[in-house]
C-alpha positions as CSV (number, residue, x, y, z in Angstrom):
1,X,24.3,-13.1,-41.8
2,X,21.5,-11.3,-43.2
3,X,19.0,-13.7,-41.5
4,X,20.7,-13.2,-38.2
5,X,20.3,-9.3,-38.7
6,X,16.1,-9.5,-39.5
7,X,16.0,-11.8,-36.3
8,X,17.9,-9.4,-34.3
9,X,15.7,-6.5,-35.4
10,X,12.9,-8.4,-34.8
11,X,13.7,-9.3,-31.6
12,X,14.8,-5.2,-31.0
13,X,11.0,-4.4,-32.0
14,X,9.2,-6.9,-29.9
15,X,11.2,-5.8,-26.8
16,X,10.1,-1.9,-27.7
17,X,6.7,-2.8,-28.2
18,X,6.9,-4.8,-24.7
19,X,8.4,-1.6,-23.2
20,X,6.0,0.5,-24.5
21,X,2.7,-2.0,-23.6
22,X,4.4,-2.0,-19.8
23,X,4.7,1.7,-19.6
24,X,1.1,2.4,-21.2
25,X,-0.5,-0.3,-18.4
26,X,1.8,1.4,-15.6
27,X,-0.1,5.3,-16.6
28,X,-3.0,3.2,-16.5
29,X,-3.1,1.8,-13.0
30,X,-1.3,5.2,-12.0
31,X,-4.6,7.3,-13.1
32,X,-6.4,4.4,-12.0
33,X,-5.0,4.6,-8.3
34,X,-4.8,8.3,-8.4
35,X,-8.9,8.3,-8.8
36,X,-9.3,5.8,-6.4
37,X,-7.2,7.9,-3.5
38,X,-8.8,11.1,-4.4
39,X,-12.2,9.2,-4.5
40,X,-11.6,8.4,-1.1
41,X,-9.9,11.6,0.4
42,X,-13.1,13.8,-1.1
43,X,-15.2,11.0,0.8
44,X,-13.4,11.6,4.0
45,X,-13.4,15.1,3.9
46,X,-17.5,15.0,4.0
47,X,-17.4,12.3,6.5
48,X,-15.4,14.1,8.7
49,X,-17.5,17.5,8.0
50,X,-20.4,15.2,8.8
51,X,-19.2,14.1,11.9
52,X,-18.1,17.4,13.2
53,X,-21.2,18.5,12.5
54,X,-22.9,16.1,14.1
55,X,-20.7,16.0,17.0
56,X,-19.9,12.0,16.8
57,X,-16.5,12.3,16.1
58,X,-15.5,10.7,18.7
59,X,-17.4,7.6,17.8
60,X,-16.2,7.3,14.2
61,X,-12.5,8.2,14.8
62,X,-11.3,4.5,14.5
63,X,-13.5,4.4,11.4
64,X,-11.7,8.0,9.7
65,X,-8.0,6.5,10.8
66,X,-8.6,3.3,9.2
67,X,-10.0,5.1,5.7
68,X,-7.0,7.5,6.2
69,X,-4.5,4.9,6.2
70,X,-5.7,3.1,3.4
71,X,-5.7,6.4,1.4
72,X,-1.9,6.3,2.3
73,X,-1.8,2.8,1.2
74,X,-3.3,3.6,-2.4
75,X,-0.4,6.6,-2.3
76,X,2.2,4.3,-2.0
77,X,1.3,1.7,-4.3
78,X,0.8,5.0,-6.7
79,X,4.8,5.9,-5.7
80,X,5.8,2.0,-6.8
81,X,4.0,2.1,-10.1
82,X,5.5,6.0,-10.3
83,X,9.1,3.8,-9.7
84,X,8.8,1.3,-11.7
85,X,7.3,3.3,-14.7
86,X,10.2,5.8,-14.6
87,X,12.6,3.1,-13.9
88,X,11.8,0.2,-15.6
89,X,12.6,-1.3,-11.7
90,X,10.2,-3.2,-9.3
91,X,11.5,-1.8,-6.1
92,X,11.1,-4.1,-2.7
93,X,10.8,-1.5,-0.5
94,X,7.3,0.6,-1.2
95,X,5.9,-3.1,-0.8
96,X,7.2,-3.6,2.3
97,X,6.1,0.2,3.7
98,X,2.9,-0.6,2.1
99,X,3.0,-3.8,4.2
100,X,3.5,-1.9,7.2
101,X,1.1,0.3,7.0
102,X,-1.6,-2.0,6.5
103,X,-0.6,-4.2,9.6
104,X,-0.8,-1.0,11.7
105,X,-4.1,-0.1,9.9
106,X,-5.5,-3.9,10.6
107,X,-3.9,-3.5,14.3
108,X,-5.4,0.3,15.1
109,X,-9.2,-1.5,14.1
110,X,-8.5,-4.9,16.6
111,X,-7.3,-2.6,19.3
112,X,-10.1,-0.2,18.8
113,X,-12.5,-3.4,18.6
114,X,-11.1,-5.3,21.6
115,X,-13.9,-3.9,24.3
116,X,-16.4,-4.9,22.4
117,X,-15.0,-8.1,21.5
118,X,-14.1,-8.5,25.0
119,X,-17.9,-8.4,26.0
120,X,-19.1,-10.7,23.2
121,X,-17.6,-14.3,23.2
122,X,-13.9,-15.2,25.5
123,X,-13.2,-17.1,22.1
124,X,-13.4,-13.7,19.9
125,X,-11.6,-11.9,22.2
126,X,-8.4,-14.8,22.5
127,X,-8.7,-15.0,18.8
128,X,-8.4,-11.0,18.6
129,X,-5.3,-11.2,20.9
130,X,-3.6,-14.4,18.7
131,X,-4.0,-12.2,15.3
132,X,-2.8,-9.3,17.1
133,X,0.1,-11.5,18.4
134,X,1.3,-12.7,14.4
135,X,0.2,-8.8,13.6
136,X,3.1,-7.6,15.7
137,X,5.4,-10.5,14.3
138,X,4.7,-9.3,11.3
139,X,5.4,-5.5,11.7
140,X,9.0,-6.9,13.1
141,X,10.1,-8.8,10.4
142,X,8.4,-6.2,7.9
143,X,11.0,-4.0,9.4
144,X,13.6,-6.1,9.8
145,X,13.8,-6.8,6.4
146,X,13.2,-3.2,5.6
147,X,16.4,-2.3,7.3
148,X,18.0,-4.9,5.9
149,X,17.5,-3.8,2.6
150,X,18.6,-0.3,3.4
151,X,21.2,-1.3,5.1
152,X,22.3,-2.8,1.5
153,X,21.8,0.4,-0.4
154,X,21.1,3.3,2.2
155,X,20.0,5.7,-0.9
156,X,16.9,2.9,-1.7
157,X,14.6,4.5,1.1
158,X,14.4,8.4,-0.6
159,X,11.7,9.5,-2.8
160,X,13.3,11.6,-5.4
């Protein structure tokens, strides 16, 4: 019986130690992501006081949108570690909004691109409009199963 015991606080200690390790890596990448975002926000604050500046704006708004969505991105990969660190829970639904937004992000550049792509080869443009074909396949059945999922537990989708 004894024996039993020692293996049953063994096995009691390993799974703290596990716990802990997981939420020591999880503050990790969330300080690691939070430098990375606000690396990138300071960044497009002084590209965007550049371009005003400079008055070419207008040129580089594709490029600021682009940055300004993957910022978002990095937040909510920061609110799934947040998630999963608090609740010991890998939540489907950040990935899938995360998922999203980088589909709109990759379709905002094509669109922005298509002119110019338009003017180069027929073949870069026709491959242009087959990714942006799968891209909008892709943002339906991202929200498809998004809905889905809420649909399953309609308190999932808040941020608390």
């Amino acid at each position: 019986m004894s024996k039993q015991r020692h293996s049953d606080r063994l096995k009691e200690w390993i799974i703290l130690w596990f716990s802990r390790a997981e939420d020591i890596i999880y503050v990790g990448l969330g300080l690691l992501l939070t430098a990375i975002a606000f690396t990138l926000l300071i960044t497009e604050v002084l590209y965007f006081g550049q371009y005003i500046s400079t008055g070419s704006l207008a040129e580089n708004i594709v490029f600021l949108l682009d940055r300004i969505l993957l910022i978002i991105i990095f937040v909510e990969v920061l609110y799934t570690v947040q998630v999963s660190f608090r609740q010991h829970i890998l939540q489907p639904e950040p990935f899938l909004v995360v998922g999203l937004i980088a589909v709109t992000r990759r379709i905002l550049v094509l669109t922005a691109e298509m002119s110019k792509l338009a003017k180069e080869t027929q073949t870069s443009f026709y491959n242009a409009m087959i990714e942006l074909g799968l891209l909008t396949v892709l943002i339906i059945s991202l929200v498809l199963c998004l809905h889905m999922l809420r649909q399953r537990d309609p308190s999932s989708g808040e941020k608390s």
